[in-house]
C-alpha positions in Angstrom: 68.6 8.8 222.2 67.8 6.9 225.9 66.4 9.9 228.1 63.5 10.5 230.4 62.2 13.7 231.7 62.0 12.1 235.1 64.5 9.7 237.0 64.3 5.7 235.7 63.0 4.8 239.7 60.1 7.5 239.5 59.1 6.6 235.9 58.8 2.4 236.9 56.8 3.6 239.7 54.5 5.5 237.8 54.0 2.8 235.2 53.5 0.3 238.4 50.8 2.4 239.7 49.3 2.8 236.0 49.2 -1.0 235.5 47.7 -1.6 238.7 45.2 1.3 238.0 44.3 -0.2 234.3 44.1 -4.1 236.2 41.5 -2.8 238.2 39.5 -0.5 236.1 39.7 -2.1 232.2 40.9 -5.9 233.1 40.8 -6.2 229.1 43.5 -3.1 228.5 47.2 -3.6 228.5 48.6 -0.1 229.9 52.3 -1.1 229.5 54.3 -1.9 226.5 58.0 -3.3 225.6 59.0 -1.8 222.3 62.5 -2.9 221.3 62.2 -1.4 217.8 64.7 1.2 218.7 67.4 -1.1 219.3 67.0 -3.5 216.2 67.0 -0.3 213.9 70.0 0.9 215.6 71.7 -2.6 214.8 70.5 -4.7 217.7 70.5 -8.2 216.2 67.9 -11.0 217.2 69.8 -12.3 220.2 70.4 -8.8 221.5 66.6 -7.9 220.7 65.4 -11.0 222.9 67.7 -10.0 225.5 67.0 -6.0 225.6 62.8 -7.6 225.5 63.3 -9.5 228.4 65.6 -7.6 230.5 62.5 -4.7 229.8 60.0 -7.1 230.6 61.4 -8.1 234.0 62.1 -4.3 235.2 58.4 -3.5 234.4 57.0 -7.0 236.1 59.4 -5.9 239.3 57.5 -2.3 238.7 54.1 -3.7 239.0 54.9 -6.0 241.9 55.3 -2.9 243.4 52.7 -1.4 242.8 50.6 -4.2 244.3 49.9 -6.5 241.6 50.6 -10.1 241.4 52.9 -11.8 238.7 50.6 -13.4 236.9 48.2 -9.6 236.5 51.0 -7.5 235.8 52.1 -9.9 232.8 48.8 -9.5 231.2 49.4 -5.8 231.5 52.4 -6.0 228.8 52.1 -6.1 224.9 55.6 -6.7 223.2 56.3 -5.3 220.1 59.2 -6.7 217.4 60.6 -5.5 214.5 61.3 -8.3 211.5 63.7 -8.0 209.0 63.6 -10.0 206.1 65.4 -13.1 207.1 61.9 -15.4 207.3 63.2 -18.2 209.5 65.2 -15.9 211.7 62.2 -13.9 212.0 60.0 -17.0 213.3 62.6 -18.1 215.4 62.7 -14.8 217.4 59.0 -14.6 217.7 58.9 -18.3 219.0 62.0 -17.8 221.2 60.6 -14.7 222.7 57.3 -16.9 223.8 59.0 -19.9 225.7 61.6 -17.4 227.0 58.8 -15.1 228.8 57.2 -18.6 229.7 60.0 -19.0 231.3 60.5 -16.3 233.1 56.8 -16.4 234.0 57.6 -19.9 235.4 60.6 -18.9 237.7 58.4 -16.1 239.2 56.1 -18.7 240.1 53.3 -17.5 238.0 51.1 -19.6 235.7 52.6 -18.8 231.6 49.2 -20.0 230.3 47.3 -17.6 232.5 49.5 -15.0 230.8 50.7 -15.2 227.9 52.4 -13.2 225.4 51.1 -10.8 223.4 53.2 -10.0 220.3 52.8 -7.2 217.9 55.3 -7.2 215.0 56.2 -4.2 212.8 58.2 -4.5 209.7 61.7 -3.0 209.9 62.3 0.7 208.8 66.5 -1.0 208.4 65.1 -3.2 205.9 63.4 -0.6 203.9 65.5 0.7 200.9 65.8 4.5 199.9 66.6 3.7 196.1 64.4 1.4 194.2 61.7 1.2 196.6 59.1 -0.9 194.1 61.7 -3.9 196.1 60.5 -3.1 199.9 57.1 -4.8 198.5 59.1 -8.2 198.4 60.7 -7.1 201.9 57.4 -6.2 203.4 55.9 -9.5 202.2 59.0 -11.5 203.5 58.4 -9.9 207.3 55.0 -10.2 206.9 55.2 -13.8 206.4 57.1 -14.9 209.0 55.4 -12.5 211.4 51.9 -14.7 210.3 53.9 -18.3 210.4 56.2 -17.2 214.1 52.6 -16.3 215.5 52.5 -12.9 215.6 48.8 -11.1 217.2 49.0 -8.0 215.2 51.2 -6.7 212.5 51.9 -3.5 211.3 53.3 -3.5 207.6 55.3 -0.5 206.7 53.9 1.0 203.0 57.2 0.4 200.4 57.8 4.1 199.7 57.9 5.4 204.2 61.8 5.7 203.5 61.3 8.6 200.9 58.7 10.6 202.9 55.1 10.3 203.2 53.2 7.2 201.9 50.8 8.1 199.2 47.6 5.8 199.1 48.3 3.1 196.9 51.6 2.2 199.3 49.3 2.2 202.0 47.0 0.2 200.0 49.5 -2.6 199.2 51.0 -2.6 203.0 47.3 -3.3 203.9 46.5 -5.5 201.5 50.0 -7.6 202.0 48.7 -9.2 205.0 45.3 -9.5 203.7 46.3 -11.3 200.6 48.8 -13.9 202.9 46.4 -14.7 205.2 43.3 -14.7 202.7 44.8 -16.1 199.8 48.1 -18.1 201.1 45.9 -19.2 204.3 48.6 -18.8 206.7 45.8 -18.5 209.7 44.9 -21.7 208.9 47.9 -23.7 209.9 48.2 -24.3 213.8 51.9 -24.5 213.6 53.2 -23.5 209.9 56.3 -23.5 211.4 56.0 -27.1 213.2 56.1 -28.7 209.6 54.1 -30.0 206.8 53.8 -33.7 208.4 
């Protein structure tokens, strides 16, 4: 519902000063997060998703600037998480899009994007789980996880078919695991470069 339990200037600070705490102490641990999952179930589409993602990213870089560290170290503090619906190619386009448009940003705060880059973790999309005939959300989850693995995605999380009707039993957690097991063991997507780029 959009609240903190402190004020939005004393909550950035705090996350500054815990970036700039994790930099120094764990250089390989990413304390902050951009999560836009709550907008795109709320109806957020892909556009507005990008934007909410960025606008987040920028308040949090401005945070850790703050807080001491430079661009370039407080951009390797941020994991970005996605939800995908089941629309595979707008899916891959968002993923792609978000990259070059936080290279970009990266770019005009005159920090290196390669030094940095973005780390994406995609969830599948409690909107594009059904209530009624769940046995479908298989298809759905397979759809999302597919163009999370081809858009580039670092980690995944695949929702089990059945989360809409209350708690998962173990053979839906079974198939959400083994979804992205069986398309990247069987259909080879982490084999491809640039599945997206084309077959040439």
């Amino acid at each position: 519902e959009g609240w903190l339990p402190v004020a939005l200037d004393a909550a950035l600070a705090e996350l500054g000063e815990t970036a700039a705490r994790t930099a120094s102490a764990r250089p390989n641990v990413r304390a902050v997060g951009v999560d836009t999952a709550p907008y795109y179930e709320a109806g957020a589409n892909e556009v507005q998703d990008l934007a909410v993602s960025m606008a987040t990213a920028i308040s949090y870089l401005r945070a850790m600037e703050a807080a001491g560290l430079d661009v370039a170290a407080a951009a390797r503090q941020i994991e970005f998480s996605y939800a995908l619906g089941v629309d595979v190619f707008q899916g891959i386009a968002k993923l792609r899009a978000a990259r070059r448009l936080w290279a970009r940003i990266l770019e005009a705060s005159g920090a290196d994007a390669s030094a940095a880059p973005m780390l994406q973790h995609v969830m599948t999309a409690e909107r594009a789980i059904a209530g009624r005939d769940v046995w479908v959300n298989m298809l759905r989850a397979t759809v999302s996880t597919f163009a999370a693995g081809v858009g580039g995605a670092d980690s995944l999380t695949v929702l089990p078919y059945d989360s809409a009707v209350g708690l998962p039993d173990g053979f839906a957690r079974r198939i959400a695991r083994n979804t992205q097991i069986i398309l990247m063991e069987e259909s080879g997507l982490h084999r491809v470069a640039d599945p997206a780029g084309g077959a040439w």
